[in-house]
Every structure is written in C-alpha cells, then in structure tokens.
C-alpha positions in Angstrom: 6.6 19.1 -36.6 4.9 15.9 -35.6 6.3 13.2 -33.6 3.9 10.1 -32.8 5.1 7.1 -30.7 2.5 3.7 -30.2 2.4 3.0 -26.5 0.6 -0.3 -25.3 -1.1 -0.3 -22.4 -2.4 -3.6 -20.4 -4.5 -3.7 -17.0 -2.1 -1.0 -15.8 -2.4 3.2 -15.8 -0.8 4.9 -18.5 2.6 6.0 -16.7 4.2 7.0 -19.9 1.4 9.0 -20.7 1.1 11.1 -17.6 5.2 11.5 -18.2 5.2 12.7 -21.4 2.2 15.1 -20.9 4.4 16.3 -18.3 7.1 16.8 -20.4 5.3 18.2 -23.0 3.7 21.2 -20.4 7.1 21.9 -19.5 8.7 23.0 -23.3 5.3 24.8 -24.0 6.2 28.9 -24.1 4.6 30.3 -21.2 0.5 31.0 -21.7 0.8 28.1 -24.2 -2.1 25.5 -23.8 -1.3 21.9 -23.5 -4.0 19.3 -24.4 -4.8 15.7 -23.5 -7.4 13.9 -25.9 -8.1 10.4 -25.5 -11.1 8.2 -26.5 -11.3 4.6 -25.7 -12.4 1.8 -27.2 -12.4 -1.3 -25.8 -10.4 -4.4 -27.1 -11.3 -8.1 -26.7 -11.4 -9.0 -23.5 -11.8 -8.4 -19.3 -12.4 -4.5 -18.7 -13.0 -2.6 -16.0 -13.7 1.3 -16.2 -11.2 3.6 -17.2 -8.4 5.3 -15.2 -10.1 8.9 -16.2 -13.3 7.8 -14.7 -11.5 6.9 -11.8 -11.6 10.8 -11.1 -15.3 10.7 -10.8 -15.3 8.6 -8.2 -16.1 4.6 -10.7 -12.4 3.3 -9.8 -10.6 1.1 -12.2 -8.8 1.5 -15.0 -8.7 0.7 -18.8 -7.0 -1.8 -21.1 -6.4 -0.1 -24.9 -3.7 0.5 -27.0 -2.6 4.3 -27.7 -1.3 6.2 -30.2 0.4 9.8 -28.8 0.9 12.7 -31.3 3.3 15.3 -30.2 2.3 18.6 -32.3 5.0 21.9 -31.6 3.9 24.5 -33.3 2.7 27.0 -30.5 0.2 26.6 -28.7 1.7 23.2 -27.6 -0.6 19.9 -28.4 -0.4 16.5 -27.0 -2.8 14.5 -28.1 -3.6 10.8 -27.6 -6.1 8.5 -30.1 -7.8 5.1 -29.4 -10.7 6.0 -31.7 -13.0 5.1 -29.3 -16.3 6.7 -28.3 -15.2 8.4 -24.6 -13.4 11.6 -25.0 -11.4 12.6 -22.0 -9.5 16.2 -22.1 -7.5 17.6 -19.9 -6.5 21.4 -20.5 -3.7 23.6 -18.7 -3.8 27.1 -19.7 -1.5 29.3 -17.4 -2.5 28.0 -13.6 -6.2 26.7 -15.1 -6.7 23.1 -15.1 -9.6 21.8 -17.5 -10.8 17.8 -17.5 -13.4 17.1 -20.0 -14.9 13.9 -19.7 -17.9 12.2 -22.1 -19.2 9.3 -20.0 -22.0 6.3 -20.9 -24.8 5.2 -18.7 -24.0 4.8 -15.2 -25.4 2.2 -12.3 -28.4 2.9 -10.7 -29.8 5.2 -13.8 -27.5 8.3 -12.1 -26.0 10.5 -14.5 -22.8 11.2 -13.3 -22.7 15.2 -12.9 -19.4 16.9 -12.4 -20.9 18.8 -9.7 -20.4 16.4 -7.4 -16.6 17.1 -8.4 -17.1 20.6 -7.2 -19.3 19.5 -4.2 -16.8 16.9 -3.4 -13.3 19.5 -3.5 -15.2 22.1 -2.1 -16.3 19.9 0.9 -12.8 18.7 1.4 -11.5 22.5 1.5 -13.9 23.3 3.9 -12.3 24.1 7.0 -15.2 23.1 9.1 -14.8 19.4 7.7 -11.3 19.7 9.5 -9.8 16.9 6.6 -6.4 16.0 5.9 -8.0 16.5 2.3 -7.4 20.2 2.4 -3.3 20.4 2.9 -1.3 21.3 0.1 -0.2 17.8 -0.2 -3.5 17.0 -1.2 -6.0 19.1 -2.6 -5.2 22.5 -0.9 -3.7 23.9 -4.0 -7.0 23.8 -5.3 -8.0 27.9 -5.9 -11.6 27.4 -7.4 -13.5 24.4 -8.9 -15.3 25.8 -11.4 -18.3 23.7 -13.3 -18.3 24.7 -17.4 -21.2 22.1 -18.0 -22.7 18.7 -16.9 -19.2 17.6 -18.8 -16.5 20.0 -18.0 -15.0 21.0 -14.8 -12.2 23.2 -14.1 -9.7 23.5 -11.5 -7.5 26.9 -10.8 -5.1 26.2 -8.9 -2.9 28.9 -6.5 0.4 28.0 -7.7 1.7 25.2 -10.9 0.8 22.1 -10.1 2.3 19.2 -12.4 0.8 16.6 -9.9 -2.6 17.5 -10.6 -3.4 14.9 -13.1 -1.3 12.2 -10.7 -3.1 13.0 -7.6 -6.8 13.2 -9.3 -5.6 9.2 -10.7 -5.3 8.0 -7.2 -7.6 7.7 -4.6 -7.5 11.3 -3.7 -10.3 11.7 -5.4 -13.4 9.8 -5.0 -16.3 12.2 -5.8 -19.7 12.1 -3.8 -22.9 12.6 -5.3 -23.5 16.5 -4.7 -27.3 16.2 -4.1 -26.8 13.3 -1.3 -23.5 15.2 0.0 -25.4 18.0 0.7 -29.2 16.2 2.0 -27.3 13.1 4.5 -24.2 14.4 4.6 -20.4 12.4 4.9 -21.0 10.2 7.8 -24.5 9.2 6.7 -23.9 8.8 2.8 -20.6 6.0 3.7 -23.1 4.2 5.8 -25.0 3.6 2.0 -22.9 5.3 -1.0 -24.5 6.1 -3.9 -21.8 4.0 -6.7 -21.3 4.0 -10.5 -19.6 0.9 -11.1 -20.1 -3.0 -11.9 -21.3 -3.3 -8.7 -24.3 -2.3 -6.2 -24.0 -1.3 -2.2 -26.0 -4.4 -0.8 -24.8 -4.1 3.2 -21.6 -2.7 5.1 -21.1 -3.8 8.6 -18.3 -1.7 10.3 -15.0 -4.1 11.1 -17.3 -6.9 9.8 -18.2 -6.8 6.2 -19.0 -5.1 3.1 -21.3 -7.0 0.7 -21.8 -5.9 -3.1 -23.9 -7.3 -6.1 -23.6 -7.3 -10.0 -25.2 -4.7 -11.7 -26.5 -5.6 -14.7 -27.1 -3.0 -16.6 -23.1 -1.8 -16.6 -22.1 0.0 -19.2 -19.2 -1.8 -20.0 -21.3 -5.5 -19.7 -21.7 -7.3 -16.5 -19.0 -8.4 -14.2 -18.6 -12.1 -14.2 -19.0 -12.3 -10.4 -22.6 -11.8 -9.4 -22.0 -10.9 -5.6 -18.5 -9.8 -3.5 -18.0 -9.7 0.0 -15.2 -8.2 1.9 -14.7 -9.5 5.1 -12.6 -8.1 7.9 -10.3 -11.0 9.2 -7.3 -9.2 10.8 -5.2 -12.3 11.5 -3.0 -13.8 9.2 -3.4 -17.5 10.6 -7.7 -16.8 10.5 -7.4 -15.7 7.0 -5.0 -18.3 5.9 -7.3 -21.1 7.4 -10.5 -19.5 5.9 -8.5 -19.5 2.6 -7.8 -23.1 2.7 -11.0 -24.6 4.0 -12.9 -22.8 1.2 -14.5 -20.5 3.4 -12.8 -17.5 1.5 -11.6 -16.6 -2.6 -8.9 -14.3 -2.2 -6.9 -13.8 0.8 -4.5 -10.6 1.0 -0.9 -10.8 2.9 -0.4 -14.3 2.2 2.5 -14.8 5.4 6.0 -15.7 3.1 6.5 -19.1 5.7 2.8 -20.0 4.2 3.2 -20.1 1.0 4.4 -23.4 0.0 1.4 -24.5 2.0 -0.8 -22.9 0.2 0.9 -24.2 -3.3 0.7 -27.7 -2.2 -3.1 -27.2 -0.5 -4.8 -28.2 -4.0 -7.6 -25.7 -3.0 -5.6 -22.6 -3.6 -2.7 -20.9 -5.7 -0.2 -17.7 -4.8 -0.4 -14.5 -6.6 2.2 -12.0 -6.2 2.9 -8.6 -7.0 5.8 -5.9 -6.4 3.8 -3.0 -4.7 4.3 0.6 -4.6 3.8 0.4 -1.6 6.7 1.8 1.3 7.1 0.2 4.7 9.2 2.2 7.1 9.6 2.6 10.8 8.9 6.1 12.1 11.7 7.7 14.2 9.5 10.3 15.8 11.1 14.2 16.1 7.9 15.9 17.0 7.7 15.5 20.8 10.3 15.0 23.7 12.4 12.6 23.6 15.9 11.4 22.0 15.1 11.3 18.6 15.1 14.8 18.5 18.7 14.4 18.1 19.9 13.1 14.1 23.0 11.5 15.5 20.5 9.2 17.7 17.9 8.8 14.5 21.3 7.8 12.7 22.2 5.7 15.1 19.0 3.8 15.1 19.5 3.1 11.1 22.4 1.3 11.6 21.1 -0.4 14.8 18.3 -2.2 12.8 20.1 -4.9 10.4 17.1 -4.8 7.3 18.6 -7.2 5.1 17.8 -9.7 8.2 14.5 -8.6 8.7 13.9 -9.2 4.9 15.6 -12.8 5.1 14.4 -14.1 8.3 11.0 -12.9 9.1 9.4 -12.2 5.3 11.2 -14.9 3.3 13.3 -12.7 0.7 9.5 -11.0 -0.2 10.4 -7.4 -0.3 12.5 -5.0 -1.6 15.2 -3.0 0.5 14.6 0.9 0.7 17.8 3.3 1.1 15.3 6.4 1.4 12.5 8.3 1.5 11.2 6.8 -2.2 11.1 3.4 -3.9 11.5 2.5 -7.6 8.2 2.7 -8.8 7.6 6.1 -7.2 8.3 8.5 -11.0 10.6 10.9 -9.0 12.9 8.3 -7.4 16.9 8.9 -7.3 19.1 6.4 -5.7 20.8 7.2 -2.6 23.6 4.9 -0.4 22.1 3.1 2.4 23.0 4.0 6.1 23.9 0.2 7.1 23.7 -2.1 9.2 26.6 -1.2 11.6 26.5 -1.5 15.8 30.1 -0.2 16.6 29.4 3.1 14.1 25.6 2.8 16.2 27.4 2.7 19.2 29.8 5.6 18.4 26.6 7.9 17.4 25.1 7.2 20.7 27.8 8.3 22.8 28.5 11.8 20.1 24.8 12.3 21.4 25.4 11.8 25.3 23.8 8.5 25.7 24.4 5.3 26.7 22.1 3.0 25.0 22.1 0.7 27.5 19.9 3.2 29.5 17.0 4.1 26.5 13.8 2.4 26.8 11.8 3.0 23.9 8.2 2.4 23.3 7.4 1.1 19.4 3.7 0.9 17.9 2.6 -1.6 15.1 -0.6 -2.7 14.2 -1.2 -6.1 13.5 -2.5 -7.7 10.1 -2.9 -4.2 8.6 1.1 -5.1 6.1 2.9 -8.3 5.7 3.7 -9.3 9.2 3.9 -5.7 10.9 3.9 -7.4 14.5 6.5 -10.0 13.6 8.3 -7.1 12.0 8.4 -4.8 15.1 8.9 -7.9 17.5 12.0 -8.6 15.8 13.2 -5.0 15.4 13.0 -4.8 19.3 14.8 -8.3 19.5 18.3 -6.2 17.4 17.7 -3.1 19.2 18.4 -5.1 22.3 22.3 -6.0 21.2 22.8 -2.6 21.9 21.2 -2.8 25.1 18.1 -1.2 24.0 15.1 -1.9 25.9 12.2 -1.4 23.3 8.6 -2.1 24.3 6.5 -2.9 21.4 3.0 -2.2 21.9 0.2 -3.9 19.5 -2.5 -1.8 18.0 -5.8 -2.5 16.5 -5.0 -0.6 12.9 -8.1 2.1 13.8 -6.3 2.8 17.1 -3.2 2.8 15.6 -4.0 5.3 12.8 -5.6 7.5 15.9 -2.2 7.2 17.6 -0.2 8.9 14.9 -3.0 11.4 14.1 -3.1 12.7 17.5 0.5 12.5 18.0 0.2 10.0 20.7 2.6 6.9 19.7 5.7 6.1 21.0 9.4 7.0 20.2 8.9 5.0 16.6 6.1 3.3 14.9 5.5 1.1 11.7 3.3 2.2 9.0 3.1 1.7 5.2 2.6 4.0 2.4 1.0 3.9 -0.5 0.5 4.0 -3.5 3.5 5.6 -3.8 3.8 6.7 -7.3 5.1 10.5 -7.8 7.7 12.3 -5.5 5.0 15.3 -3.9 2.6 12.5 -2.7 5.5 11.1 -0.5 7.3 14.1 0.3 4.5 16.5 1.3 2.5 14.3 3.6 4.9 12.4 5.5 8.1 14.9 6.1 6.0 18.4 7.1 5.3 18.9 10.6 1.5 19.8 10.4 0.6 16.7 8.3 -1.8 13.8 9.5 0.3 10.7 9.3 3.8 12.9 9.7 6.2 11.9 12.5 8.9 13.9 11.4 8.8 18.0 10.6 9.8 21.5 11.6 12.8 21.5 9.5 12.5 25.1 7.8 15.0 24.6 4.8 13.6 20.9 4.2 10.1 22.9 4.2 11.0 25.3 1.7 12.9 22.6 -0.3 9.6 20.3 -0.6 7.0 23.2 -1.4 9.5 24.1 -4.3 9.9 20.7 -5.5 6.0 20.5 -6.3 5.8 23.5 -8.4 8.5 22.9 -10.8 7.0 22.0 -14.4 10.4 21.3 -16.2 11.1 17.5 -16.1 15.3 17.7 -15.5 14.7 20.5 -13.1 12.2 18.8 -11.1 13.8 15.5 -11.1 17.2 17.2 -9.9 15.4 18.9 -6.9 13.3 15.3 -6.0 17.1 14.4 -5.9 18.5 16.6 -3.7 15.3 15.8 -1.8 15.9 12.3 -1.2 19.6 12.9 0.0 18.5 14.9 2.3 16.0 13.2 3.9 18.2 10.4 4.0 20.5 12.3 5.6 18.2 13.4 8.4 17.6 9.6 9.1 13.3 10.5 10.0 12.7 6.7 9.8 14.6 3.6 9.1 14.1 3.0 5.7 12.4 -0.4 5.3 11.5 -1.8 2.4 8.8 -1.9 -0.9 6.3 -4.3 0.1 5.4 -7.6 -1.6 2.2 -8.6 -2.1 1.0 -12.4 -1.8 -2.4 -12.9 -2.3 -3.9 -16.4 -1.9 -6.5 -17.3 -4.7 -8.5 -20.2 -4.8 -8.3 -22.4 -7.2 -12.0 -21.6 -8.5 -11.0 -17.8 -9.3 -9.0 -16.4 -12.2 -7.4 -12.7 -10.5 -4.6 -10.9 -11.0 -3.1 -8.5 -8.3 -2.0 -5.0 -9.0 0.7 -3.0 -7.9 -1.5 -0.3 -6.0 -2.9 -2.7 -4.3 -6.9 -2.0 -5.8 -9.0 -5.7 -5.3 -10.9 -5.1 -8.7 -13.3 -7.5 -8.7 -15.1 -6.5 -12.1 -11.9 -8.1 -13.4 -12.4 -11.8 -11.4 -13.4 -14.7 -13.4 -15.4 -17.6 -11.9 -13.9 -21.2 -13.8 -14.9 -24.7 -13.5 -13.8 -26.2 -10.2 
C-alpha cells in the first residue's frame, strides 16, 4: 500500500515532514528500518542552503516543493522526492541513526567531510570540554558517531531518540572543521571560523562587530549582498536612531511605542514576525530562599498581572503563555492560566507563613538582549509592590547575565528567553532538571523521571499524551511566571528587501539590495 500526499514548502523548515517521519517510525514493527530520501532542486527564485545542510554546520534552509510517499509493506519506507540532484537520507535501524548527505562545492574550495561531524559530537562529549553540549538534553544521548564514508555518518544512540532529526535542524549542531578543531582548537578557530556558506569570515571584534563578504563562487550563485556587518548596539534607543539616520539596514527588537515612527520615517519599514521564541520570569527553587515553597511560586503567578504587561509596556506584541510551551513548540497542549489575582496571591502567602509585606526580592534582566527585558522587569517590580513586595531589579550586561544563571548566582527570579522552541524535549530537558546550564528550577524526582520518559517515546499519541501531562504539571509547580511568545519587529530600511523568520536566523543570503 502506497499513500503519497504533495506538501509545499516556502522559506520555512519542513515541520510536516519531520512529523510524519515521526509517525511513520513509530507504526514500523520493531527492527524495521525507516528511511528519509530527499533530493532538491531548486525553483525560481531567492535560496539559501538547505535545512539538511544546516547539520553540517552551512545554516539556512531550502525553498522546494515535496512529494512524500508512504510505502507499508515491512520494512517501513518514507520517502520524499523533489527530483533534484542533493540526496539527503536519514536511516533508523533499531537505536542506529544514519544521515546521508551528497553535497556540491563548498566556499573556500573545502570539501565538507563528515568527520568534522564526528570531531565536532565527540568534542562536545568530552568531558574535559566541560559543555552544556554533552547533557541528555543535548547531545549526551549520543552512544558513538561512527563515519561510513566522506558522505555518511552514523549516530547510535543509548536509548530511542525521536528528537534526533529535530535537534540536529537547530543550532545544536554547528560542525567544526575536524582538521582546525584539532590543530587551533575552540577558542582559537571562533576567533577566524573556517565557513561553507554565501559568505566569507572578513573580521570579528568581540561586543563590537562581525564583518562578512560575498563569496563568489557559492554553489547555489552569489548572494545579492556583497558585504554584511553585524554590529553590537545593545540599546534600543541607539539602534533605533542608527536605523533612521541611515547608519544601519536592519535593526532587531524594533521597541512596539517606536513603530509608527519608524512607519512614518520615509527611510525605513517594520517587519514582524510571531517567534518561537518563550519569555518567562524564573522563580528560582535551587538555593535558599522562599521560592522553595510552590504555594509562594503560586503566589507570585497571580501577583504579576501579564495581560498588562503585554498591553502597557509591549503594545499588544506578544502572545500570552499559560505554561511551560507555546503554540509553535510540536508537543504543545493547552493548559488554564494561573491569573492575575492579589486576594488568592495574598491568601497563598499567608498558607506559606509570610507576610509579603516583609519579602525583598532581588530580580535580574538584561537589557536589549528581548523586546524591552528592562522595561519588562521594571514594571514587574512596580505590581509586585501592591502586595507590598519590595523587589530590587538589578540590570545586567547579557554576558554577565548569562554567567549569573550559569553559576547559580542571580537573584530570587530572573528574565530570560528561549528559543527556538520548536519540539517538547528541547524545552523540557534543559530548563526544568536541576543540573542544567540555564535551569532555575529542579530536583523534583517524579518530574525527573517524567521528562527522561517523555523523550524516548516513538509513538506519536503516546508521546503527545505524556508532553501533556508534562505541561500540567509544570504548570502546576508554578517554576516561573509564564510570560509570553515573543514578537519580533525588525526595522528594515527602505533600500532592503528581508523577510524575518520565526527562529529568529538573520539570513542574509536571502536580502535583496533595490533601487533607493
């Protein structure tokens, strides 16, 4: 029996794809194989590389149209055909993971060799590299990387792992040239990496700038841009002024009061996106202090009055979050929202012994790092002090910030975003297990368990019944007040033909320079 199904795809990764794979895997007998074909070709108009090249470390993804065959005799075949000349395969075969990859000329006259994808895994599972990297919510399920040939590379993994193919499409996995990996190592090889994309390394200057150039030679044709600088300008009001005196193209976290100003300015035009993206405020459980009580964590939920946040300070431009995971995120259930409520605030407080009059708490944010993330905290403090809440917000530069929360050094709560936010096990893993990086919240042996089953299960109803029960009770435990998916405003000048995404990636391969 054969079932196909045409499935366009525009500037956008192939969700449905990755979803039906999935659910394809799961009916397969046990032992079955389950295979992933695809080969590209490109249709008229702006490309960047593929998503599947993403994995080796290019970035960017495709724009094709797809045609998925579903074959059941056993073994079990997925297939997908663009009749195009890149093959990409992926393989399962018990715990095995196969990717097969063709790929054309790369920049700089490097052939792309998949044993930088070994060099790279096997680098980040190194325990002397001491990186985040090697957790289970990473790449820590990773057994053995095992090189085939110069085009086949295959992962074993300790335990099923239906998020393999998700995680390697994010930025999980940007490989390093084994060779220089091995001769300059990490710190040496970011000061100049060795790319494969559009565009050449031309200078990077830490909290300063990173300047690229066109290359040529791309395999896919040149990009219409012939030289892109990042610039670090932390400040909204410095970014929105070098937007509009033509200083700048394309300004990120346009501020929601700015832009009908930037509408009207003649020089520039908004560009928005919905983000996958999370913004939260950390409740933190893993020192001293009163949120190791839930009643108090509860308490703080309906203390905080979100839908005002989202009116007053950020214009209507996000989306309210009732837990742990947004709409975009695959494994996302809906849950009730714990809010806005001072007398049932008030009546937590005292269950828990305390008189909030009396708390002081200490809140870190960076500044400039998400749409107004000091104006955000500032105003959190402001309802937190109806309840007699003294709340000291304490502005961080975002590197010092990040080395707060990795060293366990912030205050009672923090603001962070997260993101992209696509699959259940990215969110889950990272963010509610006590030994993470970027965790404030953990040690919670039945949530543990709960989360580590969650990321094995291959069966789709199964899986999306325990992300469920998941997200109610993570809810329930109240580890942050849920916030909001972000909204992205860009500012674009009027010069430059862009396009945001919702994970956030600045392609520039896919800009367009027009007539002024």
């Amino acid at each position: 029996m054969t079932t196909t199904r045409e499935s366009p795809v525009s500037n956008g990764v192939n969700v449905q794809a990755l979803l039906d794979a999935r659910e394809a895997l799961a009916s397969a007998p046990e032992g079955a194989q389950f295979t992933w074909r695809a080969t590209n070709e490109w249709i008229t108009g702006t490309h960047s590389v593929s998503t599947v090249e993403e994995f080796f470390g290019l970035g960017g993804e495709q724009t094709h149209k797809s045609t998925f065959t579903f074959t059941a005799d056993h073994p079990e075949v997925f297939a997908a055909e663009d009749n195009g000349a890149t093959p990409v395969e992926y393989v399962l075969v018990g715990l095995a993971s196969c990717l097969t990859a063709g790929v054309a000329a790369v920049a700089q006259n490097r052939e792309i060799q998949l044993r930088s994808v070994k060099a790279t895994i096997e680098y980040a599972l190194d325990p002397a590299a001491k990186s985040h990297f090697a957790s289970n919510a990473y790449w820590g399920l990773v057994k053995e990387v095992q090189v085939v040939d110069d085009h086949t590379v295959r992962f074993v993994t300790k335990q099923p792992w239906p998020n393999l193919v998700d995680s390697a499409s994010l930025t999980n996995s940007l490989m390093m040239p084994a060779k220089a990996l091995k001769e300059l190592g990490p710190a040496k090889l970011a000061e100049k990496p060795i790319g494969t994309g559009p565009f050449k390394f031309v200078e990077w200057r830490r909290d300063e700038r990173l300047v690229l150039e066109r290359y040529p030679d791309y395999w896919q044709g040149p990009a219409d841009v012939s030289r892109v600088t990042f610039r670090f300008i932390p400040e909204f009001s410095a970014r929105m002024a070098a937007l509009l005196s033509g200083e700048i193209d394309v300004m990120k976290d346009v501020p929601p009061h700015a832009v009908e100003a930037i509408e009207r300015s003649g020089r520039a035009k908004l560009r928005a996106t919905v983000s996958s993206r999370i913004n939260y405020l950390a409740l933190v459980n893993l020192k001293p202090g009163p949120m190791q009580d839930v009643r108090v964590r509860r308490a703080m939920n309906h203390a905080v009055d979100v839908d005002e946040l989202i009116k007053q300070v950020l214009k209507g431009r996000a989306t309210r979050m009732c837990g742990p995971l947004a709409p975009p995120n695959v494994d996302y259930a809906p849950v009730d929202c714990l809010k806005y409520d001072p007398t049932r605030a008030r009546a937590l407080f005292k269950e828990a012994g305390i008189d909030p009059s009396t708390l002081t708490l200490r809140l870190d944010t960076p500044s400039g790092r998400y749409p107004l993330d000091k104006d955000v905290s500032l105003a959190i403090g402001a309802q937190l002090q109806r309840l007699g809440i003294k709340t000291n917000v304490v502005v961080n530069e975002w590197g010092t910030h990040l080395d707060k929360i990795k060293n366990r050094n912030t205050g009672d709560m923090f603001f962070l975003g997260w993101g992209p936010a696509l699959h259940g096990q990215g969110t889950m893993q990272p963010l509610f297990l006590a030994d993470q990086t970027y965790s404030s919240y953990g040690n919670n042996k039945a949530l543990d368990a709960k989360i580590a089953r969650a990321g094995t299960l291959l069966d789709p109803k199964t899986r999306a019944e325990a992300y469920a029960e998941l997200q109610r009770l993570v809810q329930a435990e109240a580890p942050w007040v849920f916030l909001w998916q972000q909204h992205d405003l860009y500012g674009v000048a009027q010069s430059v033909e862009w396009t945001p995404r919702a994970d956030e990636k600045v392609w520039m391969y896919d800009a367009k320079v027009v007539a002024r």
